[in-house]
C-alpha positions in Angstrom: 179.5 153.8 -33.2 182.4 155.4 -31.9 186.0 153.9 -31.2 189.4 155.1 -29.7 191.9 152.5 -30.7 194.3 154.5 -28.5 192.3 153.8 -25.2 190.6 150.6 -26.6 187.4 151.8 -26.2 184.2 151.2 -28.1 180.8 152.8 -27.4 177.5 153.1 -29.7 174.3 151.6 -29.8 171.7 149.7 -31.5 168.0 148.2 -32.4 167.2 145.1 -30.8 164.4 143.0 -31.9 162.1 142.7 -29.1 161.8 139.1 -29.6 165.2 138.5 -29.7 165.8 140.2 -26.7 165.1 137.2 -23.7 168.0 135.3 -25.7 170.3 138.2 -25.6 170.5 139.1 -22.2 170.6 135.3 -21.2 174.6 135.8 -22.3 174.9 138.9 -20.3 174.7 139.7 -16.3 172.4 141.7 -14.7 174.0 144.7 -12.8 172.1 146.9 -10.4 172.1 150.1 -12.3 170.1 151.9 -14.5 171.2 154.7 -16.5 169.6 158.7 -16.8 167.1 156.9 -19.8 166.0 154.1 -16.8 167.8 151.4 -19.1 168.9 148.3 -17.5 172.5 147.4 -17.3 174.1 144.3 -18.2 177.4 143.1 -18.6 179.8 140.8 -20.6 183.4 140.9 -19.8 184.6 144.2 -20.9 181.4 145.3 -22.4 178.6 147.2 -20.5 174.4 147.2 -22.2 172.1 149.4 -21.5 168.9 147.8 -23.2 165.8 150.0 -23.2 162.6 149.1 -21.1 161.1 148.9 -24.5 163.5 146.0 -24.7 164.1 147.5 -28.2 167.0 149.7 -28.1 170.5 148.9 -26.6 173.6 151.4 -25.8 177.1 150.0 -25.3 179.9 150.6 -23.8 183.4 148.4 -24.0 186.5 149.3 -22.5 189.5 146.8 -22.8 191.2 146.4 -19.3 194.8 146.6 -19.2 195.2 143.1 -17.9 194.0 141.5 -21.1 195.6 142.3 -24.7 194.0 141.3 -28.1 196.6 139.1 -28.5 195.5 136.7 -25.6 193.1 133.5 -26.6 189.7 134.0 -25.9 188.9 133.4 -22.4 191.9 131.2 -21.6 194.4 134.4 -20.3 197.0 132.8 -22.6 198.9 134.2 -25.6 198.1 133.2 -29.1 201.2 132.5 -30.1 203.3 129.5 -29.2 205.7 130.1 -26.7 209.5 129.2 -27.6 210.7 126.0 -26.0 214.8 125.6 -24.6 216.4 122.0 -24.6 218.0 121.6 -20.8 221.9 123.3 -21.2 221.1 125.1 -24.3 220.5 128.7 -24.7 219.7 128.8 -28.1 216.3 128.1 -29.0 215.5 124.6 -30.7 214.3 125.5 -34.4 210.7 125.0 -35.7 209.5 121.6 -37.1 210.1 120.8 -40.7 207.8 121.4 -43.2 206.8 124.3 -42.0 207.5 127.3 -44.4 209.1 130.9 -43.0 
């Protein structure tokens, strides 16, 4: 497997069991495209599979798009973190609830 943290990109591949494979690709979708091999492509958000005919092999590719950061909660587009709430004619932020520690 090979990464570039820089680019936030992952590619490498693996060894599938073929029995496992029907459950597998149920998660991903089917894209029309084969690669030089005659794999089939799937896809899963950011991630691209190219799973052997064999249905014993798979290659992957993962690119992070620029819209979406690590930071973000899975699938919902928000950040992690809790954003910081202003009382109405106050510009200083309210502090945290007690109890918890800093």
């Amino acid at each position: 497997m090979r990464n570039d943290l820089d680019l936030n990109i992952s590619n490498g591949e693996f060894s599938l069991d073929p029995s496992e494979h029907d459950v597998f690709v149920s998660q991903l979708e089917r894209v029309p495209s084969r690669d030089e091999g005659r794999s089939l492509a799937y896809t899963y958000e950011d991630w691209v599979f190219w799973i052997a005919d064999a249905k014993n092999h798979c290659r992957f590719y993962m690119r992070l798009t620029r819209d979406k950061q690590p930071s973000e909660q899975a699938g919902t587009g928000q950040p992690a973190t809790r954003p910081v709430v202003e009382s109405e004619g106050s510009d200083k932020p309210q502090p945290e609830a007690e109890g918890r520690s800093r």
